[in-house]
ZAMARGU-4260 file (C-alpha; in steps of 0.2 Angstrom, whole numbers, plus 5000, padded with zeros to 4 digits):
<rodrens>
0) 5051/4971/5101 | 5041/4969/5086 | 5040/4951/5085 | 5034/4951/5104 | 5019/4965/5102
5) 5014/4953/5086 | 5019/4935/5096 | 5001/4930/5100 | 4994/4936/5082 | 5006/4925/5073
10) 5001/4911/5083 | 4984/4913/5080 | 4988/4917/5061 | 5000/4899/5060 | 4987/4888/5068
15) 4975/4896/5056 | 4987/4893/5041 | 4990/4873/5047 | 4974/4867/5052 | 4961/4878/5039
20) 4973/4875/5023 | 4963/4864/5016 | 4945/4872/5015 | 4939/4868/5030 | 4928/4882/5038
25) 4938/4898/5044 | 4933/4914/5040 | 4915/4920/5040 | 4906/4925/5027 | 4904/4943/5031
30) 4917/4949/5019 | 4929/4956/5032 | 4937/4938/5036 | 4931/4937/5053 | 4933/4918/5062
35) 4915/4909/5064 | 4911/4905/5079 | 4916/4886/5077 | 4932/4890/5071 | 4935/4901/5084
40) 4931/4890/5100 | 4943/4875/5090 | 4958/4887/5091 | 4954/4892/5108 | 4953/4875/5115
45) 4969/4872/5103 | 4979/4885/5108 | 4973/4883/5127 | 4966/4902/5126 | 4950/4911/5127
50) 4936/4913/5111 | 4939/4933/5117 | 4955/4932/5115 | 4958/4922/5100 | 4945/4933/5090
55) 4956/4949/5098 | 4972/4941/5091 | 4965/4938/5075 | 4961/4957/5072 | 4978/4960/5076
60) 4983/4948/5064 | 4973/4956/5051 | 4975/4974/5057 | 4997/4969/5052 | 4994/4961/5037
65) 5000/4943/5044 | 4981/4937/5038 | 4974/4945/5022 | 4955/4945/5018 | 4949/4942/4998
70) 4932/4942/4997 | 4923/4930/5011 | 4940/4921/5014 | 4955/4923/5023 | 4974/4917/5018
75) 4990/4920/5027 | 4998/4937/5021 | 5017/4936/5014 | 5023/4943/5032 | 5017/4928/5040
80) 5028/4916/5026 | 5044/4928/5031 | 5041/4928/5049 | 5053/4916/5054 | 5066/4923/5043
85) 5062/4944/5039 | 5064/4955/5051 | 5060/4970/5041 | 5041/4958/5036 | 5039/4959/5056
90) 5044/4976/5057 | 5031/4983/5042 | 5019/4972/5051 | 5020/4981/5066 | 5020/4998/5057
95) 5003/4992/5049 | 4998/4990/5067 | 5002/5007/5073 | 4996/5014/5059 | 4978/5007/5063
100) 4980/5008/5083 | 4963/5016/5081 | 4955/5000/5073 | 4964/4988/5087 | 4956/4996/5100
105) 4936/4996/5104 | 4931/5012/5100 | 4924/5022/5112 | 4903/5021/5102 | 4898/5031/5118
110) 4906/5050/5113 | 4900/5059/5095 | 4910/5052/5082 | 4916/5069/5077 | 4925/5071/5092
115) 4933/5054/5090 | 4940/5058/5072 | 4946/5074/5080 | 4957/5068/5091 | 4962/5054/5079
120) 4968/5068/5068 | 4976/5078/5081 | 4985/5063/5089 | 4999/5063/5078 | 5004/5079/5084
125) 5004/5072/5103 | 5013/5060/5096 | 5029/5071/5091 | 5029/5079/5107 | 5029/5063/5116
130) 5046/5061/5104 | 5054/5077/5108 | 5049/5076/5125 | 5061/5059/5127 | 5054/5053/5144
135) 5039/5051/5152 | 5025/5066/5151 | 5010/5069/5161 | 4994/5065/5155 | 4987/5084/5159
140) 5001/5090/5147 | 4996/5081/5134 | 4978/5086/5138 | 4981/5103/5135 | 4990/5098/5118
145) 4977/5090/5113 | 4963/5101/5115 | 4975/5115/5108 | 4977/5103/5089 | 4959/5100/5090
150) 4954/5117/5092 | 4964/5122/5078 | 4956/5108/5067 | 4939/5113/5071 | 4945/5132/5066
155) 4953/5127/5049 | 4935/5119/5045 | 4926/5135/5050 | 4917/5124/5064 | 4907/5136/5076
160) 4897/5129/5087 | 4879/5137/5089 | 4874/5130/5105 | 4863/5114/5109 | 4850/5110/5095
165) 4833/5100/5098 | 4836/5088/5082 | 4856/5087/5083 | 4857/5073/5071 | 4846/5082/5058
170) 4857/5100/5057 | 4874/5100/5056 | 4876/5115/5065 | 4871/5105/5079 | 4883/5093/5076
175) 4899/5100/5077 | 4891/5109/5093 | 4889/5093/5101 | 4909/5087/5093 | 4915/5103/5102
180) 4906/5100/5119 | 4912/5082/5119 | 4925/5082/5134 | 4943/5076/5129 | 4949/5069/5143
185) 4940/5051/5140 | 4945/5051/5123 | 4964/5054/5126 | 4963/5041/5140 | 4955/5029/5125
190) 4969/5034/5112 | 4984/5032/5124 | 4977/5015/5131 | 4975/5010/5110 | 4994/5017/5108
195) 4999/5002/5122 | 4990/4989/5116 | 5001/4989/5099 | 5016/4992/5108 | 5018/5010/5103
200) 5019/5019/5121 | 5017/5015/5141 | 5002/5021/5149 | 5002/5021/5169 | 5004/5035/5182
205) 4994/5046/5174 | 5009/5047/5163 | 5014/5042/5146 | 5030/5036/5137 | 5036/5031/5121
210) 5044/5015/5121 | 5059/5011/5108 | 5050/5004/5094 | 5037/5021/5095 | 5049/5032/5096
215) 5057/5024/5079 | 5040/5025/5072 | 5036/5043/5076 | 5053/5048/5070 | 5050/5038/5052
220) 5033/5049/5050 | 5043/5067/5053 | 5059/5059/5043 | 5044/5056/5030 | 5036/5075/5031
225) 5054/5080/5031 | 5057/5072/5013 | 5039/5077/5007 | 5042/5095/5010 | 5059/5094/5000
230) 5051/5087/4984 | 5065/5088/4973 | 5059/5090/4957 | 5045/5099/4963 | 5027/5087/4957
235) 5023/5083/4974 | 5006/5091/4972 | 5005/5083/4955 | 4991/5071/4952 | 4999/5052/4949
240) 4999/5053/4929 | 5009/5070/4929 | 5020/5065/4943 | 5026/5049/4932 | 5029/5062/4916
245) 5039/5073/4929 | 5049/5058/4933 | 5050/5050/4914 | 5068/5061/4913 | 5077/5058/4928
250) 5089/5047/4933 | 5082/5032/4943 | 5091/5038/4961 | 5081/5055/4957 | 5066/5047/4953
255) 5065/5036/4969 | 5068/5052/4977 | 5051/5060/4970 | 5042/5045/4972 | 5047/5046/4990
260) 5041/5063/4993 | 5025/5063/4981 | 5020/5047/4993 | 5024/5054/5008 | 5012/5066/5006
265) 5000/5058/5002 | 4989/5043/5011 | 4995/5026/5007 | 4979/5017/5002 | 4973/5033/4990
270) 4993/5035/4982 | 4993/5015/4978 | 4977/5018/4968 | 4982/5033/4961 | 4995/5023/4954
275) 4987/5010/4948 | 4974/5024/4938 | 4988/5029/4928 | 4996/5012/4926 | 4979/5008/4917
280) 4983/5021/4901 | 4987/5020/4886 | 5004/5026/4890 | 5015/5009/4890 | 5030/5022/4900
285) 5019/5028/4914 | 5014/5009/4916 | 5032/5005/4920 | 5035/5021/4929 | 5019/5018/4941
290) 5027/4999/4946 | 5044/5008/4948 | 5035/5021/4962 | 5024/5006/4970 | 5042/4997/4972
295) 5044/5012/4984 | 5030/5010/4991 | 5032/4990/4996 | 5023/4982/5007 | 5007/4990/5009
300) 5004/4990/4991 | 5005/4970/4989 | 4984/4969/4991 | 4983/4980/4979 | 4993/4976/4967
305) 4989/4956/4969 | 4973/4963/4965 | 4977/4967/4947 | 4985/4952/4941 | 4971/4946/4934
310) 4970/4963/4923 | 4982/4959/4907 | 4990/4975/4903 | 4996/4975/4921 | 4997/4956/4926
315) 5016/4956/4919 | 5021/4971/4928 | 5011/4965/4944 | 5019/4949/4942 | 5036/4954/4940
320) 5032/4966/4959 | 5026/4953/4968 | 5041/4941/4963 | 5052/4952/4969 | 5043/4957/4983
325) 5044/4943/4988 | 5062/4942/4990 | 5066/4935/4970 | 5081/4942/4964 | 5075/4955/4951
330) 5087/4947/4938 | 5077/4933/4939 | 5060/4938/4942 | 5054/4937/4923 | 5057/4919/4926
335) 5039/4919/4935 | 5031/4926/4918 | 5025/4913/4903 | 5031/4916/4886 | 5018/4925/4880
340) 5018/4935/4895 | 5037/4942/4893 | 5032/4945/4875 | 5017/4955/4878 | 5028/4965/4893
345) 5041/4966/4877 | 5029/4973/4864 | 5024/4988/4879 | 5041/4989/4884 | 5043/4995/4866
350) 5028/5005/4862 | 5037/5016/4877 | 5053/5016/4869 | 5044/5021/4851 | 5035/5034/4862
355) 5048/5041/4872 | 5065/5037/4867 | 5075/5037/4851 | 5076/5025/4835 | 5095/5017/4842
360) 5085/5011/4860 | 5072/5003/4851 | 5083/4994/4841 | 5093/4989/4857 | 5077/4983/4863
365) 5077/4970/4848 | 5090/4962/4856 | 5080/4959/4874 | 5070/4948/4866 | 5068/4929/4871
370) 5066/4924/4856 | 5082/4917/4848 | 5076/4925/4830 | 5067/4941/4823 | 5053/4928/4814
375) 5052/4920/4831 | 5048/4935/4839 | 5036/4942/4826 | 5028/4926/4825 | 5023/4929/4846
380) 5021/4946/4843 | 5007/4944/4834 | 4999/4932/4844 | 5000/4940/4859 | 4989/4955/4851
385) 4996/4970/4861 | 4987/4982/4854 | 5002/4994/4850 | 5008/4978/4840 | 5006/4988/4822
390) 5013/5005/4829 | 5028/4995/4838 | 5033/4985/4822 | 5031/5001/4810 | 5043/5011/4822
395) 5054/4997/4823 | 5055/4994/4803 | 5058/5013/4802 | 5073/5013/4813 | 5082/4996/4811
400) 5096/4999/4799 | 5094/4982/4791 | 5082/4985/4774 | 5080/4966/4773 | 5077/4966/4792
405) 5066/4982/4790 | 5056/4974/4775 | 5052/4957/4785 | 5047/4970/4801 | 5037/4979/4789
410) 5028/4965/4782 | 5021/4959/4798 | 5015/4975/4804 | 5005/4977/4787 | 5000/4960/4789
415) 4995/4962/4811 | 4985/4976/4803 | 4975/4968/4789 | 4973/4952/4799 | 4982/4942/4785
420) 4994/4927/4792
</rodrens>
C-alpha cells in the first residue's frame, strides 16, 4: 500500500534522476529544491501529466525522502535507489509522509495560525481513537474530541482568552482570543482530507477510517510512547551527552534499548542533533556511542549525518553509518574508509579505550590495527595527527607488557609531542 500512495512521487523522482543527472537545470534556486518552471512543464509534457500536478508529486517526493534538497539543488534520496528492491526504504518513506501530512496539504492561510498548530498538536490524539475505535467514526465524534484535546492544550499554556482586542496582532492576549474563537470544524475537515491524501485514513460520509497502513502507523507511535515511558535505565530525561555516559556500561541489547526510549521521547530532527553535539566532544567514547544511538535512529538521520562527513573527527564514523545504511555488511564497511581514515578511527577508538577501559583492552586494541607492524602503525599514527595521538601512545607504552615494545611506543609519543621525526 505504500509503494501505491508513493507511485506517482517516485515517477516524478525517477524522471528527475534520468533526464537532470547530468546538471542540467532542475531544481530552483530558492534553497528548498523546488522544480523551475522549465523543468516542470518538460516532465509534464514527458510524463503526459499536468505542471500542478507534477509540482504536487514532487513535494511528496521530497516530503518522503525519495528526493533530498542540499543547498539550491536537489539529488535522489537513498529511498529512491532501494525502491525497486527495499520494502522497508518504501515503508520509512511513507512514515516520513505521514509524519509531515501537515506539509502535503495546502494549509488552510485563511484561519489564525494558532488554531491550526492547535489542532496539529491535538491531532495525534484523534488519531489513537480512530485506532481503538477499528471502523469507521463520525466526523461530529471526532469533533467533540478535538475540541476536548485542544481545550486542554490551551489550559496547559494558561491561554485565557480576554475577548476581541482592536490591534490583535500587536497583544498576545488578543491572539490566543482570536486562536480560541477560531471554529474547528473547518480545520478538522482540512486535517482528515491531509490524512487521505498520504494514504493514512478514508474520508467520506461524513465519516472517517483508518486504513491498513494507518492503523500500523498509529500503532508504531503508542508502541513508541509505550517504550519511552519504560526507559530502562532510567536517562530518558537526560540530555544526549549524559544519556551516552548512562549507556557507556551496559551491554549493547540494553543500550539499544535506552536509546530507543530516550528517542522516543523526544522529536527526531532535535534528538539527531542532540546527538551529533555530543559526538563533537572531546570524548572519543560518547562519539562512538552517539553513531551507535543514530543507528537506532536510521533513516531519518541519513541528511544529517551526510552532513557531517566533511567534519574529520566525525567523517569515519559518518562514513562507516552511511555504508551500512546503506545496506554494506557491517563487517565490511571499513572497506569504504582510506588508510589514513581507519587509522585516525583507530587512534579515537583508543583514546576511548585509554579513557574508559582497562590496560589488557588497549593492548587488544593493538592487535586491530591494519597495519601489519607496530613501526608501521606508529609511523600513520603520527601522521594522521589525532590530537590524543601522545595520550594514546603513552597509555599504550604503559600497558603493553613488552619493555622493548613499550620503549619503541614511548619513543614516538615523546617524539609526536616535541615534533621531532
Amino acid at each position: 500500500m505504500a509503494r501505491s500512495v508513493l507511485a506517482a512521487a517516485a515517477r516524478v523522482a525517477h524522471w528527475a534522476d534520468a533526464a537532470l543527472r547530468h546538471g542540467r537545470d532542475g531544481a530552483g534556486s530558492d534553497g528548498k529544491g523546488t522544480l523551475s518552471d522549465a523543468t516542470a512543464e518538460r516532465a509534464a509534457s514527458d510524463l503526459g501529466l499536468t505542471v500542478a500536478q507534477v509540482r504536487a508529486d514532487w513535494d511528496t517526493a521530497r516530503l518522503a525522502g525519495l528526493v533530498e534538497v542540499h543547498g539550491d539543488t536537489a539529488r535522489p534520496g537513498w529511498r529512491l535507489r532501494a525502491w525497486n528492491r527495499d520494502d522497508s526504504a518504501v515503508l520509512r518513506g511513507w512514515v516520513a509522509l505521514f509524519d509531515a501530512w501537515s506539509l502535503a496539504h495546502p494549509d488552510p492561510d485563511r484561519h489564525e495560525h494558532g488554531a491550526v498548530s492547535d489542532v496539529v498538536s491535538a491531532m495525534p490524539q484523534v488519531l489513537s481513537f480512530l485506532q481503538l475505535s477499528a471502523g469507521p467514526v463520525p466526523v461530529e465524534q471526532l469533533l467533540d474530541l478535538l475540541e476536548q484535546r485542544v481545550t486542554e492544550l490551551r489550559t496547559e499554556r494558561c491561554e485565557i482568552p480576554y475577548g476581541p482586542q482592536p490591534e490583535p496582532v500587536a497583544d498576545p492576549a488578543a491572539a490566543a482570543a482570536a486562536a480560541a474563537d477560531t471554529p474547528l470544524a473547518p480545520l478538522l475537515d482540512w486535517a482528515l482530507h491531509a490524512l487521505a491524501s498520504v494514504g493514512a485514513l478514508t474520508y467520506g460520509d461524513g465519516q472517517a477510517t483508518l486504513t491498513p497502513l494507518g492503523n500500523w502507523a498509529v500503532w508504531v507511535k503508542l508502541e513508541q510512547i509505550c517504550v519511552a515511558a519504560q526507559s530502562p535505565a532510567g536517562n530518558i530525561e537526560q540530555a544526549a551527552e549524559d544519556m551516552l555516559r548512562g549507556c557507556a556500561q551496559l551491554r549493547p541489547n540494553a543500550a539499544r534499548d535506552e536509546y530507543r526510549a530516550w528517542l522516543a521521547a523526544r522529536p527526531v530532527g532535535s534528538a539527531v542533533t542532540e546527538l551529533l553535539g555530543a559526538a563533537r566532544g572531546e570524548d572519543a567514547l560518547l562519539r562512538g556511542l552517539a553513531f551507535e544511538a543514530l543507528r537506532v535512529v536510521g533513516a531519518p538521520a541519513e541528511p544529517d549525518v551526510r552532513a557531517v562527513v566533511d567534519e574529520p573527527a566525525l567523517r569515519p564514523y559518518a562514513l562507516l553509518w552511511l555504508a551500512e545504511h546503506e545496506g554494506v555488511d557491517p563487517e565490511d564497511a571499513h572497506e569504504v574508509l582510506t588508510r589514513e581514515e581507519a587509522t585516525w578511527l583507530w587512534v579515537d577508538t583508543a583514546a576511548a579505550v585509554a579513557d574508559h577501559g582497562e590496560s589488557p583492552m588497549l593492548v587488544r586494541h593493538l592487535e586491530s590495527a591494519l597495519q601489519p607492524t607496530v613501526p608501521a602503525l606508529l609511523d600513520e599514527v603520527r601522521a594522521v595527527g589525532h590530537p590524543r595521538t601522545v595520550q594514546v601512545l603513552v597509555a599504550l607504552a604503559a600497558a603493553h607488557p613488552d619493555p622493548a615494545l613499550a620503549k619503541v611506543v614511548r619513543r614516538a609519543a615523546f617524539q609526536v609531542h616535541t615534533g621531532g621525526s
